[in-house]
C-alpha positions in Angstrom: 51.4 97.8 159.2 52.1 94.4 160.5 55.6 92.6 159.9 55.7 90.2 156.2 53.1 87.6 156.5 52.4 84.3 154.6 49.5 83.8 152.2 48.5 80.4 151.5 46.1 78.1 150.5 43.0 78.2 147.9 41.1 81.3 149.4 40.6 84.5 148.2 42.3 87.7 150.5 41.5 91.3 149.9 44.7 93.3 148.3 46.3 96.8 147.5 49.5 98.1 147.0 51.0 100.7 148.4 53.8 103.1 149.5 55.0 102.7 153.0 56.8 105.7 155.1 59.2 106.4 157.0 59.3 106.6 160.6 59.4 110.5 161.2 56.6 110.8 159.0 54.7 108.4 160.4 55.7 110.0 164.3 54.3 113.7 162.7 51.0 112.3 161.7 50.2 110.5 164.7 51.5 113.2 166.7 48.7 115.4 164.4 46.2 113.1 164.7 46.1 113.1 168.4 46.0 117.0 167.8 42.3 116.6 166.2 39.3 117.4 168.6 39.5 115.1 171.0 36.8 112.2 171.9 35.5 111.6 168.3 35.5 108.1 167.8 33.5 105.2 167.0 30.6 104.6 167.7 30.1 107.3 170.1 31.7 110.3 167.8 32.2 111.7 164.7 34.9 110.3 163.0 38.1 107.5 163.9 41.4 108.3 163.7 43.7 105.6 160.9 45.6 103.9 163.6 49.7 104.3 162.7 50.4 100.7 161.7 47.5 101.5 158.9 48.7 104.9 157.2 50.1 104.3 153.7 49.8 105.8 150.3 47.6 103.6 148.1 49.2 102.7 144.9 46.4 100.2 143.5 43.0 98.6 145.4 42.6 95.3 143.7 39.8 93.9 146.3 39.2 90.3 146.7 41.9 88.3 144.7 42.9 84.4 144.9 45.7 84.3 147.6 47.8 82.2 144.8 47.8 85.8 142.6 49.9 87.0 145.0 53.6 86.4 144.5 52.3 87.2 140.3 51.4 90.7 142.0 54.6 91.0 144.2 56.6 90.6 141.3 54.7 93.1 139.2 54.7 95.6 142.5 58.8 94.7 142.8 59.1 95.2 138.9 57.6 98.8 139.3 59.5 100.0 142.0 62.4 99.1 140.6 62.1 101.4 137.5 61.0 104.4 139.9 62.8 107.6 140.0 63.4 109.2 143.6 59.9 109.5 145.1 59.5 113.0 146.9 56.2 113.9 148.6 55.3 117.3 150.2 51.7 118.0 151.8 49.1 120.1 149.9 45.9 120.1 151.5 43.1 118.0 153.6 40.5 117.1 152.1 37.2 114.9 152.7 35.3 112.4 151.3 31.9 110.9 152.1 33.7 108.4 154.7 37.4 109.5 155.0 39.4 112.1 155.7 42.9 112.7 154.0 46.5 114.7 153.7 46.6 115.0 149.9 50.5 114.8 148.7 52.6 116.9 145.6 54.4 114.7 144.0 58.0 116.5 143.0 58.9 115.3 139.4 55.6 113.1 139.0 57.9 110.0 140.0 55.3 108.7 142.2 52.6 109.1 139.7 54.8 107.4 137.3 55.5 104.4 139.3 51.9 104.0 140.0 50.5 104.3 136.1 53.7 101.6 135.7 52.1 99.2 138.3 48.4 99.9 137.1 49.8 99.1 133.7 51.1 95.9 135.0 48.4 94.8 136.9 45.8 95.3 134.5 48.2 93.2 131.9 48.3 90.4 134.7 44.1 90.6 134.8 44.5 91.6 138.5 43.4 95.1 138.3 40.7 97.7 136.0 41.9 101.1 136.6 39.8 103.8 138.1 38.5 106.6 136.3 39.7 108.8 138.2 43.5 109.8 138.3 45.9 108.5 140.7 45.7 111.0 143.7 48.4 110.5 146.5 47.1 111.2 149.9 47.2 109.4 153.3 44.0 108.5 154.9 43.9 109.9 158.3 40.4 109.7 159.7 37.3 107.3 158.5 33.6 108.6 159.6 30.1 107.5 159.0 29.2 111.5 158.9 31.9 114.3 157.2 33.2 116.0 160.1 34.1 119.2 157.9 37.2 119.1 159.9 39.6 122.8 158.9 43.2 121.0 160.2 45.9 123.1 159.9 48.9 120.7 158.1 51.2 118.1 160.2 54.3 119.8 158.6 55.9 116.5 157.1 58.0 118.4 154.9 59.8 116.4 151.8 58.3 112.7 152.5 60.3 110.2 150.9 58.6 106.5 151.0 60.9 103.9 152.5 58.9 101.1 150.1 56.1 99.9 148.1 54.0 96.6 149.5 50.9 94.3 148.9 49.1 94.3 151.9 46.5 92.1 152.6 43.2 93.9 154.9 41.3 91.6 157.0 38.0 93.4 158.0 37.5 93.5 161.8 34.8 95.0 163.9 36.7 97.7 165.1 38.4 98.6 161.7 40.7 96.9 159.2 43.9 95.7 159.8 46.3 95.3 157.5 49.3 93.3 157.0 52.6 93.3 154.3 52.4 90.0 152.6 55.5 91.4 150.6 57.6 94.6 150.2 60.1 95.7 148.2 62.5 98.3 150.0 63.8 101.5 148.5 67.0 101.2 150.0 68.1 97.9 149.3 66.3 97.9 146.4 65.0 94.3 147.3 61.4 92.3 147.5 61.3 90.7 150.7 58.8 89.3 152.7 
């Protein structure tokens, strides 16, 4: 995660929201990461590890949008988070996909499945968003690959996460991965969209 950028102009940018984490939990992950076999990474190995600044729990893809959407979305994102209960998260599993690797989350109380059916809701009303078919799931991506792995980790031990923030983030593909950057972010703490 980069520090707040500015979005201007008549182009389109590629956007999600998301939850951001803490610190410690963000240390434990990237201590676990650099736990996984060693030397598997693009192009010569099996699978990349989700570089720190990157790790995040999706709330809502929304893909290519005009860049003047965004302080609309912001608002809606800041609007959401303001309702939210306390959002606990404790690790359940990991789990693969055809291209990623993830550390699937409980969510104590459903409050961060609320807040996300809240901003999907919102979105969709804005004509931003067409929710998936699929339920909400919250999970980190920790690992991309062109081939599964079928890594068996055992668990970073994050214990009760509780996210620091929700943000839009805007991903600028790059040839060694995507990078992505807070365009805004509303913080738990001071219950503020800043940015």
């Amino acid at each position: 995660m980069s520090s707040a950028a500015s979005v201007g102009g008549d182009g389109s940018v590629r956007l999600f929201c998301a939850l951001t984490l803490p610190a410690e939990a963000l240390d434990r992950l990237e201590a676990w990461q650099t736990a996984l076999p060693a030397g598997h990474s693009f192009p010569e190995g099996r699978f990349r590890r989700v570089p720190r600044e990157n790790l995040h729990v999706t709330l809502a893809f929304l893909g290519s949008r005009p860049a003047a959407e965004v302080g609309a979305i912001a608002a809606e994102l800041a609007a959401a988070a303001a309702g939210a209960g306390p959002i606990v998260l404790h690790e359940l599993r990991y789990r693969e996909t055809r291209s990623v690797g993830m550390v699937v989350f409980g969510d104590d109380d459903d409050a961060a499945g609320e807040l996300a059916r809240d901003l999907h809701g919102r979105l969709e009303q804005l004509g931003v968003y067409e929710p998936e078919r699929r339920p909400w799931l919250p999970h980190v991506t920790v690992v991309r690959f062109r081939e599964r792995p079928r890594l068996s980790p055992s668990l970073p031990g994050l214990g009760a996460v509780a996210p620091s923030g929700a943000a839009v983030y805007m991903s600028r593909l790059r040839p060694t991965g995507a990078e992505y950057v807070v365009v805004q972010e509303y913080d738990f703490e001071t219950r503020e969209l800043g940015g």
